[in-house]
KOLTIPA-537677 format. One record per residue (C-alpha): residue number from 1; residue in one letter; x, y, z negated. Coordinates in Angstrom, 1 decimal. Layout:
N
<r><k>NUM</k><r>A</r><X>X</X><Y>Y</Y><Z>Z</Z></r>
...
//
This chain:
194
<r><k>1</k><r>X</r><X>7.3</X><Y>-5.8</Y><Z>32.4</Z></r>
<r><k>2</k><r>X</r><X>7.8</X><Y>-2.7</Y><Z>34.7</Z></r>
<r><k>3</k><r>X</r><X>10.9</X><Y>-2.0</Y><Z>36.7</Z></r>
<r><k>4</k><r>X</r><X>13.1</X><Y>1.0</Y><Z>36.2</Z></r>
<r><k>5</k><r>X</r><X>13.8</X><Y>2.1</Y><Z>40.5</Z></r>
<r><k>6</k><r>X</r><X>17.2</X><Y>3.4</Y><Z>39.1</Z></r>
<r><k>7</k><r>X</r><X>19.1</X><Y>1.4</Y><Z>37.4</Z></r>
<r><k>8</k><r>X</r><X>17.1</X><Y>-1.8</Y><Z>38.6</Z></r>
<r><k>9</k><r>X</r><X>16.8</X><Y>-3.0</Y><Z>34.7</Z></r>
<r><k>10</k><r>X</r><X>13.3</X><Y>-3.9</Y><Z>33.3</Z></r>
<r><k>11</k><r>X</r><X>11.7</X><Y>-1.9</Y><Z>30.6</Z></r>
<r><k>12</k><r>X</r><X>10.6</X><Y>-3.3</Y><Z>27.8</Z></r>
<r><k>13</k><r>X</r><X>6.5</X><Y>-3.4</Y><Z>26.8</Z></r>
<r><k>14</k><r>X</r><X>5.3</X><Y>-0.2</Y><Z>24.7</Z></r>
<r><k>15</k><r>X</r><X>5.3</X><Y>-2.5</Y><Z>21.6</Z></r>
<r><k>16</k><r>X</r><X>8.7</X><Y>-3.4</Y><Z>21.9</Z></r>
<r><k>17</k><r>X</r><X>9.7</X><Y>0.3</Y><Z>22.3</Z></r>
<r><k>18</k><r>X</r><X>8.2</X><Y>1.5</Y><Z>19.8</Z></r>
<r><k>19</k><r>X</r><X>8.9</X><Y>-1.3</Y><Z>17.2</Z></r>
<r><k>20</k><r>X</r><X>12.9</X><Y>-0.6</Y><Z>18.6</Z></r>
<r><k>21</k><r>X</r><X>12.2</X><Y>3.5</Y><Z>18.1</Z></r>
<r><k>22</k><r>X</r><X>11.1</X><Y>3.2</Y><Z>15.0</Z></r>
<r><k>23</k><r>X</r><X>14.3</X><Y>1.0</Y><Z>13.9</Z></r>
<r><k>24</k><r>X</r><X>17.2</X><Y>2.7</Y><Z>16.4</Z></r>
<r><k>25</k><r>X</r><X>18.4</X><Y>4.8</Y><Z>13.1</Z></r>
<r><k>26</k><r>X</r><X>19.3</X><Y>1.8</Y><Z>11.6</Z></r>
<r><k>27</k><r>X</r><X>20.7</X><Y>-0.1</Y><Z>14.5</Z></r>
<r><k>28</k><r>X</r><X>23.0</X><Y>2.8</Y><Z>15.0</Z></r>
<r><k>29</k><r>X</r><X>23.9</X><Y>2.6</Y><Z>12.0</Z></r>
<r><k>30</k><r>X</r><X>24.7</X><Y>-0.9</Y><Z>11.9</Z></r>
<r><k>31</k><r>X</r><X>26.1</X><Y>-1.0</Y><Z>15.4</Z></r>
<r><k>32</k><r>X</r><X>28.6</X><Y>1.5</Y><Z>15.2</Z></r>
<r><k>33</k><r>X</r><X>29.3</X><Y>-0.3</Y><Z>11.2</Z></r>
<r><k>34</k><r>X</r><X>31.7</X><Y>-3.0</Y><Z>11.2</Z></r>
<r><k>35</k><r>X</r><X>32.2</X><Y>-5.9</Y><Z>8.4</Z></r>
<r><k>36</k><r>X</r><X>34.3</X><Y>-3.4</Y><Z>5.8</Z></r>
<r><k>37</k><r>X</r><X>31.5</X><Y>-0.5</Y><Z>6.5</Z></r>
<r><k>38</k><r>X</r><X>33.7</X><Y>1.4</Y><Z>8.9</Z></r>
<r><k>39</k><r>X</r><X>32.1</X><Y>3.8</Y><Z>11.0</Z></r>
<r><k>40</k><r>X</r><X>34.4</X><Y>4.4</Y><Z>13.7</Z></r>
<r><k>41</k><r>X</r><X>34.4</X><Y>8.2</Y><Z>13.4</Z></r>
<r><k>42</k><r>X</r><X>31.4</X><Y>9.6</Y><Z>12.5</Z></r>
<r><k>43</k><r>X</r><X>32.4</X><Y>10.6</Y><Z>9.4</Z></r>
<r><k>44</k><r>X</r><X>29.5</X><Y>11.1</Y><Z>6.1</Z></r>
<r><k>45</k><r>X</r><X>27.8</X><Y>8.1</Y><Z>7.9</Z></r>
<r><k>46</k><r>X</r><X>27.9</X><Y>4.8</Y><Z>6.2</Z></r>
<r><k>47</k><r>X</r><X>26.4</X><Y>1.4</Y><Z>6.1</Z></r>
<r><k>48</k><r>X</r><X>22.0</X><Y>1.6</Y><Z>5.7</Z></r>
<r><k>49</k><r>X</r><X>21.6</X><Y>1.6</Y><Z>2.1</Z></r>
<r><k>50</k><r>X</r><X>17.6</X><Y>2.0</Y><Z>1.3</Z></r>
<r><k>51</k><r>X</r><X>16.4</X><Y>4.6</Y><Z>-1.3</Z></r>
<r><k>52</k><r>X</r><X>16.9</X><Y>4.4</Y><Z>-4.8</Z></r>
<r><k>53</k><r>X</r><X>13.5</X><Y>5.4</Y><Z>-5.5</Z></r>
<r><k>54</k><r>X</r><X>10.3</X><Y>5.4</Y><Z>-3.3</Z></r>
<r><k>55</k><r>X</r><X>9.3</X><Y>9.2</Y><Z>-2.0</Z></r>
<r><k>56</k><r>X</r><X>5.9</X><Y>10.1</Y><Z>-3.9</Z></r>
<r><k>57</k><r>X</r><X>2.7</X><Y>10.2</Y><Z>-1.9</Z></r>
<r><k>58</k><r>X</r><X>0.2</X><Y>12.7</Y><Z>-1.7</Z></r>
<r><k>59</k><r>X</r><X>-2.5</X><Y>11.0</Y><Z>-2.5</Z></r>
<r><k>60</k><r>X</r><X>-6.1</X><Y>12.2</Y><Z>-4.1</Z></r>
<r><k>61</k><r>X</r><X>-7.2</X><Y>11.5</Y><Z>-8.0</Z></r>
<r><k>62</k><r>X</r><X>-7.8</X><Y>7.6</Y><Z>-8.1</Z></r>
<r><k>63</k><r>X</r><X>-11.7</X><Y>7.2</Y><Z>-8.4</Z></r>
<r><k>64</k><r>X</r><X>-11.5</X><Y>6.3</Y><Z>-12.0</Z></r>
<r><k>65</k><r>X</r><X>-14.7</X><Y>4.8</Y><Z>-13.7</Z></r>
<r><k>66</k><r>X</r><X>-16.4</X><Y>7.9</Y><Z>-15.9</Z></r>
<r><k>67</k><r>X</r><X>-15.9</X><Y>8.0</Y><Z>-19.2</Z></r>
<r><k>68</k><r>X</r><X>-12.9</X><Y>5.2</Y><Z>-19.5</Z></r>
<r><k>69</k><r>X</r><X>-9.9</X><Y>6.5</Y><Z>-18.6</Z></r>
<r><k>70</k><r>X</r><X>-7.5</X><Y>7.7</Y><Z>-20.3</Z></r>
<r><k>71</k><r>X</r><X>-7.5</X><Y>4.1</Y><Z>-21.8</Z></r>
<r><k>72</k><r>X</r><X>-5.6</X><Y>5.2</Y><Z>-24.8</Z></r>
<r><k>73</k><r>X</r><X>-8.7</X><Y>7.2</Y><Z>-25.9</Z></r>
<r><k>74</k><r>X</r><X>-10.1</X><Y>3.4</Y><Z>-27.1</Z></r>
<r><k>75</k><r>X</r><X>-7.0</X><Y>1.1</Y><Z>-26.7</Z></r>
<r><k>76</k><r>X</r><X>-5.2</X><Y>1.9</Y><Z>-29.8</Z></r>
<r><k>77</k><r>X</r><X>-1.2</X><Y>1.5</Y><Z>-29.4</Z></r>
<r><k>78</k><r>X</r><X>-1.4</X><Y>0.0</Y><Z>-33.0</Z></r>
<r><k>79</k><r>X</r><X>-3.7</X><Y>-3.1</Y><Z>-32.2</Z></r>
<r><k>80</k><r>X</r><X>-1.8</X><Y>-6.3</Y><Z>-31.5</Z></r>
<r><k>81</k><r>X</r><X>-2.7</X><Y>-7.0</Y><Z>-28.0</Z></r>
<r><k>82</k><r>X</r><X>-4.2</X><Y>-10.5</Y><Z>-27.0</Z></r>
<r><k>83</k><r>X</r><X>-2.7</X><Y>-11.6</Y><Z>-23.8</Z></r>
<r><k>84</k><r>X</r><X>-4.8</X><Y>-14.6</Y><Z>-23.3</Z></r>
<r><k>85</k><r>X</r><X>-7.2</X><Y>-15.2</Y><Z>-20.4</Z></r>
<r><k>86</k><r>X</r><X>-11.2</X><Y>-15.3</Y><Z>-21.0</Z></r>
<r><k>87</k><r>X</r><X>-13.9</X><Y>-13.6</Y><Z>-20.7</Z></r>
<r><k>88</k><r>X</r><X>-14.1</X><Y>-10.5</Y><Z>-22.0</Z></r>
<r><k>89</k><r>X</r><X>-17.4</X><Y>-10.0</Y><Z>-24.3</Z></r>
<r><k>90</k><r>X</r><X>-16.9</X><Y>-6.9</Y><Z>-26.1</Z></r>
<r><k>91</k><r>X</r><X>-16.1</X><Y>-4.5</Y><Z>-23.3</Z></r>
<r><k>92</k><r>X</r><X>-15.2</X><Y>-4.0</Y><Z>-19.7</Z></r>
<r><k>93</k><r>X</r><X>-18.2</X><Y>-7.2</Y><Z>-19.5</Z></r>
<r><k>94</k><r>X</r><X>-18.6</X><Y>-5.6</Y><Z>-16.4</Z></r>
<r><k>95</k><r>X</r><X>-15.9</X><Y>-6.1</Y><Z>-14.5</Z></r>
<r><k>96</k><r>X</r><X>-15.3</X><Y>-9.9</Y><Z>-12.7</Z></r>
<r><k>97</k><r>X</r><X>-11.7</X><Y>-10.6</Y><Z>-11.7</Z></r>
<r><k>98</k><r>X</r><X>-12.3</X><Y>-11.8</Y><Z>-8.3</Z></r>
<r><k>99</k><r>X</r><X>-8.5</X><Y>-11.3</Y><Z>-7.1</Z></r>
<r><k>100</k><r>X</r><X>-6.3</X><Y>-14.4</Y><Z>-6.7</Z></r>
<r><k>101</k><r>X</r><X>-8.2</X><Y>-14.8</Y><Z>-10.2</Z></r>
<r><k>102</k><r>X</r><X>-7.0</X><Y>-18.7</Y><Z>-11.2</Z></r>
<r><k>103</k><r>X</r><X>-3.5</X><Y>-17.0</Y><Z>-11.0</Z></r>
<r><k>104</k><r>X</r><X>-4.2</X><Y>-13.0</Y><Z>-12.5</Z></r>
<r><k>105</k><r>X</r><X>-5.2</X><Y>-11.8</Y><Z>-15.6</Z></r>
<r><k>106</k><r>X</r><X>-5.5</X><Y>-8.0</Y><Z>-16.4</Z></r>
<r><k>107</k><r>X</r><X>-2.0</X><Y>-7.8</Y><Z>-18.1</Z></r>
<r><k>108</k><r>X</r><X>-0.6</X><Y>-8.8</Y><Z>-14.7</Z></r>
<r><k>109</k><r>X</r><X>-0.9</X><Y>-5.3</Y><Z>-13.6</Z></r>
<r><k>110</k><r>X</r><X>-2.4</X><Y>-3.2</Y><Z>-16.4</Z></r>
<r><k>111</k><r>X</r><X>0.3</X><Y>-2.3</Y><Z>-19.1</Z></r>
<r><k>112</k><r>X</r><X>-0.1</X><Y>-3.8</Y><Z>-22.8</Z></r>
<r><k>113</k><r>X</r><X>2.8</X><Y>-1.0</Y><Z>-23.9</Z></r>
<r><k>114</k><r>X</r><X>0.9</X><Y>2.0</Y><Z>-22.2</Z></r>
<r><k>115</k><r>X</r><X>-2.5</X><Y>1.5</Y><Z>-21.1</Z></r>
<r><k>116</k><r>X</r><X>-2.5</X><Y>4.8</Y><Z>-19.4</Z></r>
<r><k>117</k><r>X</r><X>0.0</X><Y>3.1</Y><Z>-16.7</Z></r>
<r><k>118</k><r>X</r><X>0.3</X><Y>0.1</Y><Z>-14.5</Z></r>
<r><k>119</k><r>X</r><X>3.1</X><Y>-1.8</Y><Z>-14.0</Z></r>
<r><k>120</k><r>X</r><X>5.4</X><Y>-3.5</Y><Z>-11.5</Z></r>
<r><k>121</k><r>X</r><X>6.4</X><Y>-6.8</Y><Z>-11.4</Z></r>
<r><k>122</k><r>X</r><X>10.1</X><Y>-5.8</Y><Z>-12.4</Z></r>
<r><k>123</k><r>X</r><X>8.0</X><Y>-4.1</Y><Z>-15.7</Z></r>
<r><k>124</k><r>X</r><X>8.5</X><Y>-0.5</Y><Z>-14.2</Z></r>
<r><k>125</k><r>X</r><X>5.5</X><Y>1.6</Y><Z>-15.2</Z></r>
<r><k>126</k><r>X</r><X>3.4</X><Y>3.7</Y><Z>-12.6</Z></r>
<r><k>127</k><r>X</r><X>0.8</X><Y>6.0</Y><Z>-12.7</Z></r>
<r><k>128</k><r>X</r><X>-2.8</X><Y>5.0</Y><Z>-10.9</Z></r>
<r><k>129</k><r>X</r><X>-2.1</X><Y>7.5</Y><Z>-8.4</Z></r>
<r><k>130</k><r>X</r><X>0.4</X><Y>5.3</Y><Z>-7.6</Z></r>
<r><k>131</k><r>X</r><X>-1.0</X><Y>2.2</Y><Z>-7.9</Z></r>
<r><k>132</k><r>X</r><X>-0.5</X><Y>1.5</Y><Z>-3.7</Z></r>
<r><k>133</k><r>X</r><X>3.1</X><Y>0.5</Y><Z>-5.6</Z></r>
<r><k>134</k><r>X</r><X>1.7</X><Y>-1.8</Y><Z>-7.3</Z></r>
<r><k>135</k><r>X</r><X>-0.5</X><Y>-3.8</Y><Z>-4.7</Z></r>
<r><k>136</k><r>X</r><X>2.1</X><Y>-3.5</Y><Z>-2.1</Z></r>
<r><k>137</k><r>X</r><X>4.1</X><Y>-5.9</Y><Z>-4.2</Z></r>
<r><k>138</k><r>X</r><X>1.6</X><Y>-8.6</Y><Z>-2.8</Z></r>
<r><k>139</k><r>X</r><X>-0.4</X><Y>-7.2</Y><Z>0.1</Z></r>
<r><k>140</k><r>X</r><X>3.2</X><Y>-6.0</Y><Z>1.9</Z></r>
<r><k>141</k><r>X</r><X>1.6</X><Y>-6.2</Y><Z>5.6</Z></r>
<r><k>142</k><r>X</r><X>-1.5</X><Y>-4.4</Y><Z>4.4</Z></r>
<r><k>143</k><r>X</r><X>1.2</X><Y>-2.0</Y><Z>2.5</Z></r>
<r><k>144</k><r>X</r><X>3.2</X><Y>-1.5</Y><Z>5.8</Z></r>
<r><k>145</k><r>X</r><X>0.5</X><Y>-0.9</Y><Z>7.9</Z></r>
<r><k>146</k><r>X</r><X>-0.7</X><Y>1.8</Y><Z>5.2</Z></r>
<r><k>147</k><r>X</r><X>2.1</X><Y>3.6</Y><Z>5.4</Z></r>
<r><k>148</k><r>X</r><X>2.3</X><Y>4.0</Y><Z>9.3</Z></r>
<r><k>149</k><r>X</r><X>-1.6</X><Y>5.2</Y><Z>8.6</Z></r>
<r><k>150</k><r>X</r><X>-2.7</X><Y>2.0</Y><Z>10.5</Z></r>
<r><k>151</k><r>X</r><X>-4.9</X><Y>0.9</Y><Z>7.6</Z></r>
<r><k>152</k><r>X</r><X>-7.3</X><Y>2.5</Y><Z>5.5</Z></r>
<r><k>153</k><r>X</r><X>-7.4</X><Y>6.3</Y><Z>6.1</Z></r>
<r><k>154</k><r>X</r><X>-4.7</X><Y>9.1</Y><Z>6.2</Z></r>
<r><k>155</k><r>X</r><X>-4.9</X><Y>12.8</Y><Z>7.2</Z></r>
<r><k>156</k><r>X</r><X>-3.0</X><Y>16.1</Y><Z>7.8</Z></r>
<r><k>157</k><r>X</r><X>-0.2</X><Y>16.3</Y><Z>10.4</Z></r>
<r><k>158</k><r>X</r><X>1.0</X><Y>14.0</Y><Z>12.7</Z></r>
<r><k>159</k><r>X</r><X>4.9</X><Y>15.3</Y><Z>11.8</Z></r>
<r><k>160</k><r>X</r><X>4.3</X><Y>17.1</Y><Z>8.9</Z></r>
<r><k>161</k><r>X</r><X>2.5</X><Y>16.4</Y><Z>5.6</Z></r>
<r><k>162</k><r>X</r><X>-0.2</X><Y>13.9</Y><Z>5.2</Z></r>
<r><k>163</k><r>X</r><X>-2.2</X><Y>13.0</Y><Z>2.5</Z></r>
<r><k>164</k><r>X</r><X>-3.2</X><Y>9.3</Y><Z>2.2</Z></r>
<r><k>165</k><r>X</r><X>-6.7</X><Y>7.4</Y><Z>0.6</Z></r>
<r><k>166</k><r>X</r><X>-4.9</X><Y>5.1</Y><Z>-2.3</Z></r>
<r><k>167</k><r>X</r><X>-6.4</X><Y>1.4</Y><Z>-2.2</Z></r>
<r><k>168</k><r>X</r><X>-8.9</X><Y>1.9</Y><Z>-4.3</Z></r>
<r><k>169</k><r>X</r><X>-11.0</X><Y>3.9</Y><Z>-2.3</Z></r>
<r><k>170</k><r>X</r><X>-11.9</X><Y>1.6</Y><Z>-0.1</Z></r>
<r><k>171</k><r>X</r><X>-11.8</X><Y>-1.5</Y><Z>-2.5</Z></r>
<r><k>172</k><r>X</r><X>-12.8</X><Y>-2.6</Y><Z>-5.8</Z></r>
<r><k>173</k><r>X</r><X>-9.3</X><Y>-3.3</Y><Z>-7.4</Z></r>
<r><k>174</k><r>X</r><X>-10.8</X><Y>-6.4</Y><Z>-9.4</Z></r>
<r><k>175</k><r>X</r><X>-12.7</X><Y>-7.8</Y><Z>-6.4</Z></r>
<r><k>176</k><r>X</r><X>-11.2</X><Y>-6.2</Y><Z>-3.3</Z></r>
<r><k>177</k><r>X</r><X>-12.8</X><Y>-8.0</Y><Z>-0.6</Z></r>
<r><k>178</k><r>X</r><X>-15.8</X><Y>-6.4</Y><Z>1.2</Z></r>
<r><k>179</k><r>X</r><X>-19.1</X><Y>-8.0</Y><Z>0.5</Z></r>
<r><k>180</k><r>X</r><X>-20.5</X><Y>-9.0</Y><Z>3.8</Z></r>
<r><k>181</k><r>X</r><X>-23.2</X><Y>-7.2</Y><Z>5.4</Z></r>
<r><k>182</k><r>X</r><X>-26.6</X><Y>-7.5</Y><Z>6.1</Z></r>
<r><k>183</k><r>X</r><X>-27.2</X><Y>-7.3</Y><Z>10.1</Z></r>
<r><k>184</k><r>X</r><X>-29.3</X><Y>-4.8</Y><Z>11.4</Z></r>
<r><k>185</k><r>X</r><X>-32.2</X><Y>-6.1</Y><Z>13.7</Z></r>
<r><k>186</k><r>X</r><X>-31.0</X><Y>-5.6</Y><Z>17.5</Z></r>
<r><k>187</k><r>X</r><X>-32.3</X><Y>-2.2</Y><Z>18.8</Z></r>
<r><k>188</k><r>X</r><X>-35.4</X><Y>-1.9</Y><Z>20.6</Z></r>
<r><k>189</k><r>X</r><X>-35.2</X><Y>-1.9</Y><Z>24.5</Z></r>
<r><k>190</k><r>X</r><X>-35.7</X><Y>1.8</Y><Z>25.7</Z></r>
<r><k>191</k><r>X</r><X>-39.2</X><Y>2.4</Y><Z>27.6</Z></r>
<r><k>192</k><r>X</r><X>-39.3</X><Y>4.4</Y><Z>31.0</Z></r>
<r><k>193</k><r>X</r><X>-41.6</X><Y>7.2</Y><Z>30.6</Z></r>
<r><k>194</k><r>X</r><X>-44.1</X><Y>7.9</Y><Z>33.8</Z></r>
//
């Protein structure tokens, strides 16, 4: 830690600082706040309640498969859907659920009501464009560190409006983890040239 020459009091490391910058609205809030929500005259300014309801995204079209989406074109709302796990033989054979798959099925995410949606946890139904909902519900670090643009790819203005890659983009939504790499043979040593 570095010493401030003026007021002889140490500063705290960058990380700190800018963990405590990004949270001093709130602790203003909650330090000028008392037990009953009193804010000690500055009035219109209450207690840190969190949105009702996420801010939308800009995001670009989800890299749907050709040909398959919307759903409902093939999943008729009429059919009786079969919740069970197994294999499935007559289509989709493609995909392999290789995501936390002794414990997910497709239902866990897809919706049996509208197959043009996902859905939440809570039931709530979201579009695939915004699906980053949906996997933040499990992946919350890599859903945090999203949002501040430190994972996966964002782009447009530092303070203004920025439009982000969804998930998907990078991974397969069924089998999200990378497939490791072949390494490349070491580079040849460069030759001097008389």
């Amino acid at each position: 830690m570095r010493a401030i020459a003026r007021t002889g009091v140490r500063a705290a490391p960058a990380r700190v600082r800018i963990a405590l910058g990004m949270a001093a609205p709130l602790l203003a809030v909650a330090a000028c706040s008392d037990s009953h929500g009193a804010t000690h005259g500055r009035e219109g300014y209450g207690p840190y309640e969190p949105p009702e309801q996420e801010e939308t995204i800009q995001v670009p079209r989800p890299p749907l498969s050709e040909g398959i989406f919307p759903c409902s074109d093939c999943h008729d709302p009429e059919v009786p859907v079969n919740p069970q796990r197994r294999e499935l033989t007559l289509e989709h054979t493609g995909i392999v659920l290789n995501h936390a798959e002794g414990q997910r099925w497709c239902l866990d995410c897809h919706s049996a009501a509208d197959r043009d949606h996902l859905h939440l946890a809570s039931g709530e139904l979201v579009p695939f464009e915004e699906s980053y909902r949906l996997c933040g519900q499990c992946h919350g670090d890599k859903y945090r560190d999203w949002r501040a643009g430190v994972h996966g790819r964002r782009t447009g203005q530092w303070d203004g409006e920025k439009e982000y890659l969804l998930c998907v983009h990078c991974h397969d939504s069924h089998s999200p983890r990378f497939k490791p790499l072949k390494p490349e043979p070491m580079p040849s040593a460069p030759r001097r040239t008389p």
